[in-house]
C-alpha positions in Angstrom: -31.5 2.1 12.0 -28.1 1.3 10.7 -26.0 -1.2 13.1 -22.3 -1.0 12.5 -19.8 -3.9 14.5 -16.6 -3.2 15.4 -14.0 -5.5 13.1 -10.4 -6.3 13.6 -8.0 -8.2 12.0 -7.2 -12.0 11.7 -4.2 -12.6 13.5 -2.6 -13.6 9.6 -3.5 -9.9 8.8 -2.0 -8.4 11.5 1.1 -10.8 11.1 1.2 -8.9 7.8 1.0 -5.7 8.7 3.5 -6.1 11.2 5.9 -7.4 8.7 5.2 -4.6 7.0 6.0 -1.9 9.8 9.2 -4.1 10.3 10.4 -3.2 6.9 8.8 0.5 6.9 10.6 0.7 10.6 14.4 -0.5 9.4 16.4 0.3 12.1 14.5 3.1 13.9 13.4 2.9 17.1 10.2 4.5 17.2 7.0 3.0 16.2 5.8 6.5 13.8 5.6 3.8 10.9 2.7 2.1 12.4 0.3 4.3 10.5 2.0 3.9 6.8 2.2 0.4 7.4 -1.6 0.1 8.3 -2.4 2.1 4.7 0.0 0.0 2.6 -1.7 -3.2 4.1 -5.4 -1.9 3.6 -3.8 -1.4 -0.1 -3.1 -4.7 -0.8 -5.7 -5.9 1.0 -8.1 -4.0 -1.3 -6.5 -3.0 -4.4 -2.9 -3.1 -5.1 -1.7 0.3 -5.5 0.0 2.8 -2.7 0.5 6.6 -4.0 2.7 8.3 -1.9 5.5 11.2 -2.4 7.3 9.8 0.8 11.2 8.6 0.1 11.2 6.6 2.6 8.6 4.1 1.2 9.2 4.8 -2.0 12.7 3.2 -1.3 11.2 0.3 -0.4 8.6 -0.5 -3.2 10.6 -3.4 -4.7 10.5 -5.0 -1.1 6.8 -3.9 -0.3 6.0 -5.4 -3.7 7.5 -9.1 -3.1 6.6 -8.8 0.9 2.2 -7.5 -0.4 1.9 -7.3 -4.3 1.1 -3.9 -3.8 2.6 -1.6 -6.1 4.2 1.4 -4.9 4.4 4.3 -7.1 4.5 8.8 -7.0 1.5 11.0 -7.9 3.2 11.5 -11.4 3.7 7.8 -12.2 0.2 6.7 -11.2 -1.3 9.6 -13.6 0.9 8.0 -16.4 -0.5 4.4 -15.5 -3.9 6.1 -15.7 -3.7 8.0 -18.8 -1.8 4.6 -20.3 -5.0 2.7 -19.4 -7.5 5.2 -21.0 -5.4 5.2 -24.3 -5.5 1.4 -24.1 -9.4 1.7 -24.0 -9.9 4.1 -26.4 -8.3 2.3 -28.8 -10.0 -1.1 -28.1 -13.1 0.7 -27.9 
């Protein structure tokens, strides 16, 4: 039998993703950030990079990095940090 318990966040994590929202959020009223906010904390929270084609955030990726070290970057540019990293090895190989 396989047990799973519910988990939640420390109240420091959720301090940190509501920073997060708060930046996401700007001026807007509404609270429709709430999700992307939740994925860019579980980023940095577990490894460091956000791919996203969304303006919005990608706007914000200087902020986002210096508020969570997580690195925000498009489809394109995360291919190109990929294909960098398999040269790299390749050649040290």
């Amino acid at each position: 039998m396989i047990n799973t318990l519910p988990v939640s966040l420390t109240p420091d994590e959720q301090s940190r993703r509501n920073s997060i929202a708060a930046l996401l959020r700007g001026n807007a009223t509404s609270d429709k950030h709430l999700d992307d906010a939740r994925h860019i904390f579980e980023a940095a929270k577990h490894g460091g990079y956000f791919v996203t084609t969304d303006k919005r955030i990608l706007k914000l990726k200087d902020p986002i990095y210096d508020m969570c070290t997580v690195q925000v970057m498009t489809p394109s540019e995360a291919i190109a940090r990929i294909e960098v990293k398999d040269a790299k090895s390749e050649r040290d190989a």
